[in-house]
C-alpha positions as CSV (number, residue, x, y, z in Angstrom):
1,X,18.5,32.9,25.5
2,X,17.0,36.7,25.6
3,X,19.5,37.8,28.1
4,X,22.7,36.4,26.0
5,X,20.9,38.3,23.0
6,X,20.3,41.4,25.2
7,X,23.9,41.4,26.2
8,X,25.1,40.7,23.0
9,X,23.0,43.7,21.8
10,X,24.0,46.1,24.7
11,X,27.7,45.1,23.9
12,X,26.6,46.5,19.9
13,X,25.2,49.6,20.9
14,X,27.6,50.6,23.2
15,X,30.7,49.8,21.1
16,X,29.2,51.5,18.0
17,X,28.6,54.6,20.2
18,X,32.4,54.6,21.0
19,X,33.6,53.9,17.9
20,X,31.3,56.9,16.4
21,X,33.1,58.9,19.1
22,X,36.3,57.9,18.9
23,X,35.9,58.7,14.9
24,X,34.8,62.1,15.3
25,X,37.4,63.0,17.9
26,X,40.0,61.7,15.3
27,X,37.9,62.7,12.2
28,X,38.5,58.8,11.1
29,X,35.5,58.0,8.4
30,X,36.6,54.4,9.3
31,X,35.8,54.3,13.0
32,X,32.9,56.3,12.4
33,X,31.6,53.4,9.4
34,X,32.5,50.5,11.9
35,X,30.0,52.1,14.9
36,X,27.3,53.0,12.3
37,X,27.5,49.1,11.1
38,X,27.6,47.8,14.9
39,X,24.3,49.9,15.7
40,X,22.8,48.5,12.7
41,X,23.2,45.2,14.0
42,X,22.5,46.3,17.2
43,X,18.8,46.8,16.1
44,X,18.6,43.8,14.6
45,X,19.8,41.7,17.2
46,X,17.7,43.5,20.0
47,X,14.7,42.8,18.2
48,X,15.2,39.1,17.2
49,X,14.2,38.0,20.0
50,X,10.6,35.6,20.7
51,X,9.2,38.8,22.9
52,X,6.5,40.7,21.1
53,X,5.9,43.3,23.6
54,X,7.9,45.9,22.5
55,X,7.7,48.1,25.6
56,X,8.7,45.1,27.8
57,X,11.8,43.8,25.7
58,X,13.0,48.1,25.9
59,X,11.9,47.8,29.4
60,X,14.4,45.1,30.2
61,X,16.6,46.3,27.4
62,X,17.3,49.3,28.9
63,X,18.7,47.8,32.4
64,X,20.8,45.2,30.4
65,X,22.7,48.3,28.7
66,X,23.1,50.3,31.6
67,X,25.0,47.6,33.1
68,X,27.1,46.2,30.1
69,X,27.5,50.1,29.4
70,X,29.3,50.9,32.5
71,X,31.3,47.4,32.3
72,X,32.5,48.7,29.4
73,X,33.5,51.9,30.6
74,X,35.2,50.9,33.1
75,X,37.3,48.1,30.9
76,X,37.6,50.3,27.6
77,X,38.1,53.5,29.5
78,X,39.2,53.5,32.7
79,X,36.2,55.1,34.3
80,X,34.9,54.9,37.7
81,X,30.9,55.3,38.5
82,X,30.2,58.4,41.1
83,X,28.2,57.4,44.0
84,X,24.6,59.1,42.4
85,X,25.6,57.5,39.1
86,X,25.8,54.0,40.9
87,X,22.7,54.7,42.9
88,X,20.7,55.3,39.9
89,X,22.1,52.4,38.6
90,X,20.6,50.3,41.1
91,X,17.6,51.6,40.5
92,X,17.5,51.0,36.9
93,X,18.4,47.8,37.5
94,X,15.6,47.0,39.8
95,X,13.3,48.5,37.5
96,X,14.8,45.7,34.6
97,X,14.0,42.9,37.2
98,X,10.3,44.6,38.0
99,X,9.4,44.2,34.7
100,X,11.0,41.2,33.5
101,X,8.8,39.2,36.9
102,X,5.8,41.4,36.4
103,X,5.0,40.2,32.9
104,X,5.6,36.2,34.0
């Protein structure tokens, strides 16, 4: 249930962040209103969750994102990870999984 609601947020964050930048490339006050609203629920929804160690749920958070970030970058915008960006990646990843088994 916290991953889905991880995901869920990542997918938030990150499409509020492009829509903000897609609105200021095109100065469109809509776009920019939709990713402001997405972000807002993005906090919402990251914190709903039954963890109430903050550092932890961020901890875990922040590997989620990377991964549905660059998922979405590669669907939404065609791009390609570069080798150093893949290998840190990898290790933000691992760090996610460290701390989501070290607090069990």
């Amino acid at each position: 249930m916290l991953g889905l609601l991880l995901v869920m947020a990542a997918g938030l964050e990150v499409g509020g962040d492009a829509a903000i930048r897609h609105g200021l490339a095109r100065a469109s006050w809509p776009w920019m209103a939709l990713g402001v609203s997405s972000l807002g629920f993005y906090g919402f929804l990251v914190n709903a969750g039954p963890t109430a160690d903050f550092g932890r749920l961020m901890g875990v958070y922040i590997a989620v994102f990377f991964v549905v970030s660059q998922l979405i970058n590669a669907a939404a915008f065609g791009g390609r990870p570069s080798s150093s960006l893949l290998v840190g990646g990898v290790l933000i990843a691992v760090g996610g999984v460290v701390i989501q088994l070290g607090g069990r």
